[in-house]
N, C-alpha and C positions, 0 to 999 in steps of 0.2 A: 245455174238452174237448181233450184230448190229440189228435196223429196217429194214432195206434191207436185211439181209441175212433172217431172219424170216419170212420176207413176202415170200421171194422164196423158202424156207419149205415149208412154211403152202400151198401155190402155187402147191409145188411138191406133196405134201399129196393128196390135192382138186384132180388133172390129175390122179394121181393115183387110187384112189377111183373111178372117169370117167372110167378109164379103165375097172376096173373089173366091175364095173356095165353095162359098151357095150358087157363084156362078156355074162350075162343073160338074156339081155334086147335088145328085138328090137324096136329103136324109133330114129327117123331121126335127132334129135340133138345130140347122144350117135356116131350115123353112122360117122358122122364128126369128131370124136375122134379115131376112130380104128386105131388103129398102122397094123394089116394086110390088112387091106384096102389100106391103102399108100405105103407098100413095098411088097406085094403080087399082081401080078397080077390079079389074080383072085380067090378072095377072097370067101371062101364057108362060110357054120357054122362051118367045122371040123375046120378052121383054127382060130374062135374068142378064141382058147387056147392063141393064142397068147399075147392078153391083157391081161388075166390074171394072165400070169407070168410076163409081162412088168411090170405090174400093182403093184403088190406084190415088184419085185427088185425096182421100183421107191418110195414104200412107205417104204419100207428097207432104203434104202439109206438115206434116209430124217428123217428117225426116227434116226438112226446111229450117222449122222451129229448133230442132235439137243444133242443125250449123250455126243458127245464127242467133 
């Protein structure tokens, strides 16, 4: 694994961790990270599930990528 592909790991790890912390957490630098916020109209609390499964599949993939 090259420099570059490890920095956008470790990159995808960081977003992903973002995510599921906008899950729990209300705070106006997390709010600019919600994936239901940008493709949700209108975005409630029932819908911050949404980061936490993005959240989880994006640090899946990146954990994934780095075994294999």
């Amino acid at each position: 694994m090259g420099s570059q592909e490890l920095a956008l790991t470790i990159g995808g790890i960081i977003y992903g961790l973002v995510l599921i912390a906008a899950t729990f957490i209300n705070n106006r630098f997390l709010e600019a990270f919600r994936l239901d916020s940008l493709f949700i109209r209108n975005p409630t609390a029932s819908t911050r599930g949404v980061n936490l499964v993005a959240g989880l599949v994006i640090i899946g993939y990146n954990l994934y990528t780095t075994i294999w």
